[in-house]
N, C-alpha and C positions, 0 to 999 in steps of 0.2 A: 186704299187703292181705288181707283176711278174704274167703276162697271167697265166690262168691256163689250164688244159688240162682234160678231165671228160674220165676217164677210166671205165671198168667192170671186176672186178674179182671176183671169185669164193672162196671161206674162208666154213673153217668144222665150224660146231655148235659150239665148242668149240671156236674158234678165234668170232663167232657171243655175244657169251654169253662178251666173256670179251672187245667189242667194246664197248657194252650194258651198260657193268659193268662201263665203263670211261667214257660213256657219263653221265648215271646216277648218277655219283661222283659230278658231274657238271665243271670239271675240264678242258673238252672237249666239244664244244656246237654242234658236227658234226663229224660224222664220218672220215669224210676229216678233220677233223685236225686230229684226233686219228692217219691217215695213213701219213697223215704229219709227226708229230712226230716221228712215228716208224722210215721212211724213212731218217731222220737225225740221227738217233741212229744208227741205218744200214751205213749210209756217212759214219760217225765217225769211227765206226767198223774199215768198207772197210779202209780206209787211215791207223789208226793204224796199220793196218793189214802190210801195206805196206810200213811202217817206216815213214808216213808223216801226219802233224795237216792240216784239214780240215773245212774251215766255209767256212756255206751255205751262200749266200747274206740275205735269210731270217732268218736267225738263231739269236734268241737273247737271255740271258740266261733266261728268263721266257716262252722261247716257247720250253724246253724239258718237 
């Protein structure tokens, strides 16, 4: 597994409710995956963005 690194950020009520909302799905068992995930969708984004395919090392297709 890839070290990980423990940040803090700050998120409005609304970005809290729908963290809440995907853990409670049961689809996500932790926060830190919910921002995981985002954070690959974002990768993804960014590279399209910039005419080029992007995979994470952690990326598999059951972890979007």
């Amino acid at each position: 597994m890839t070290p990980r690194r423990t940040i803090t950020v700050s998120i409005t009520p609304l970005q809290d409710d729908l963290l809440r909302a995907c853990m409670k799905s049961g689809r996500f068992a932790s926060v830190s995956e919910v921002v995981r995930a985002a954070l690959r969708l974002f990768e993804r984004e960014e590279a399209a963005a910039q005419g080029r395919v992007s995979r994470h090392p952690d990326t598999t297709p059951t972890d979007v």
